[in-house]
C-alpha positions as CSV (number, residue, x, y, z in Angstrom):
1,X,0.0,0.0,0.0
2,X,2.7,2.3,0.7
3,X,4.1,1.7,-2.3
4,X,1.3,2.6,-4.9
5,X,1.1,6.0,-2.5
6,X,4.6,6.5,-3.6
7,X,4.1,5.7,-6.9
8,X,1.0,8.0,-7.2
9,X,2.6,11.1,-5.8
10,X,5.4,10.9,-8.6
11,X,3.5,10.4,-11.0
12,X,1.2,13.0,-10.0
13,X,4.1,15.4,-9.8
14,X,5.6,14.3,-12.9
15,X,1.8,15.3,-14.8
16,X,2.2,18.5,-13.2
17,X,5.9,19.5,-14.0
18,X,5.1,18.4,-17.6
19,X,2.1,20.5,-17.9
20,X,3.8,23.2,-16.4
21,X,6.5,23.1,-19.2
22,X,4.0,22.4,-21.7
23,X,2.0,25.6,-21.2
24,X,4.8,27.8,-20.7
25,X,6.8,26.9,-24.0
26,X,3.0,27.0,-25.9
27,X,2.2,30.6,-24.6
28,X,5.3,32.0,-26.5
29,X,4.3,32.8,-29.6
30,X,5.7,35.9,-30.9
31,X,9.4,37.3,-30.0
32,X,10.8,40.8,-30.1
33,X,14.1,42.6,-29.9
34,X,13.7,46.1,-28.3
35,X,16.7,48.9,-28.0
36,X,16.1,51.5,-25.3
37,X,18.0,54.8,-25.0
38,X,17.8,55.9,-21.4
39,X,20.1,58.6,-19.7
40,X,22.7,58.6,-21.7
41,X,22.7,54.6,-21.8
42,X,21.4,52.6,-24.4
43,X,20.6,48.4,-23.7
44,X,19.1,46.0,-26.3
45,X,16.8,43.2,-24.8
46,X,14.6,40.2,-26.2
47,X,11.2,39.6,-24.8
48,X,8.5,37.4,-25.4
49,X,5.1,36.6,-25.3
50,X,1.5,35.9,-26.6
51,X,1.8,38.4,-29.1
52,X,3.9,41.4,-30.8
53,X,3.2,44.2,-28.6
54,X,3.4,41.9,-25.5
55,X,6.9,40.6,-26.8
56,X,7.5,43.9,-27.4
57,X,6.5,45.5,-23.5
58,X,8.8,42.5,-22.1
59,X,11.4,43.5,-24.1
60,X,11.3,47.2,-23.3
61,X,10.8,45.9,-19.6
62,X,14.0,43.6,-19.6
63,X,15.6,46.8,-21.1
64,X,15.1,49.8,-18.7
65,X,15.7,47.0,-15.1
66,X,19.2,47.4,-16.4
67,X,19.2,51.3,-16.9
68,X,16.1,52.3,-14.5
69,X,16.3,52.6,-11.0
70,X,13.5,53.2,-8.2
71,X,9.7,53.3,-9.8
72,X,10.1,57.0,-11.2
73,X,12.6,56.1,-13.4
74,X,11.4,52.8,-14.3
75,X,8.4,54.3,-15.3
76,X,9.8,57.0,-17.8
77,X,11.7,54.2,-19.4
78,X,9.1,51.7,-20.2
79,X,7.1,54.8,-21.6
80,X,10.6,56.3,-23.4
81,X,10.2,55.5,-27.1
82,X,12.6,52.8,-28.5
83,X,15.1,53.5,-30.8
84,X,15.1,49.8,-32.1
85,X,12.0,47.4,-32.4
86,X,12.7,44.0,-34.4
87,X,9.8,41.4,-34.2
88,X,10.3,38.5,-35.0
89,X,13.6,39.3,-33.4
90,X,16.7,37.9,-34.8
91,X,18.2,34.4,-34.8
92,X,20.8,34.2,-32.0
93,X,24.2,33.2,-32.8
């Protein structure tokens, strides 16, 4: 009896890690490349999502946590107009 308890809980784990992977690689559907000038500093991210312009707003996001700090600033960078948009993004090498 103990056994088949075991054996239940890893499988049941193992269903949910695979679903979990599952629905997180099927979400991605569009990719961007965003390039953010931001006091004086300029930083190119990728982002990803459902669509372009979410791709595009993770991009930007991943962008300005580099350059942006405290809520002010990150604010006026996710709102600063990129320089670079590229969706699909690029291949990486």
């Amino acid at each position: 009896m103990k056994r088949s308890i075991t054996l239940l809980v890893v499988v049941g784990m193992a269903l949910v890690i695979g679903y979990l992977v599952w629905s997180s690689t099927h979400l991605v559907q569009a990719e961007c490349e965003v390039c953010v000038e931001y006091n004086g500093q300029q930083q190119c991210r990728r982002g990803s999502g459902t669509n372009d312009a979410e791709a595009r707003q993770a991009a930007q996001k991943a962008a300005c946590a580099v350059m942006a700090f405290g809520m002010n600033e990150s604010i006026a960078c996710a709102n600063a107009q990129p320089k670079v948009v590229r969706c699909p993004a690029p291949p990486v090498r």
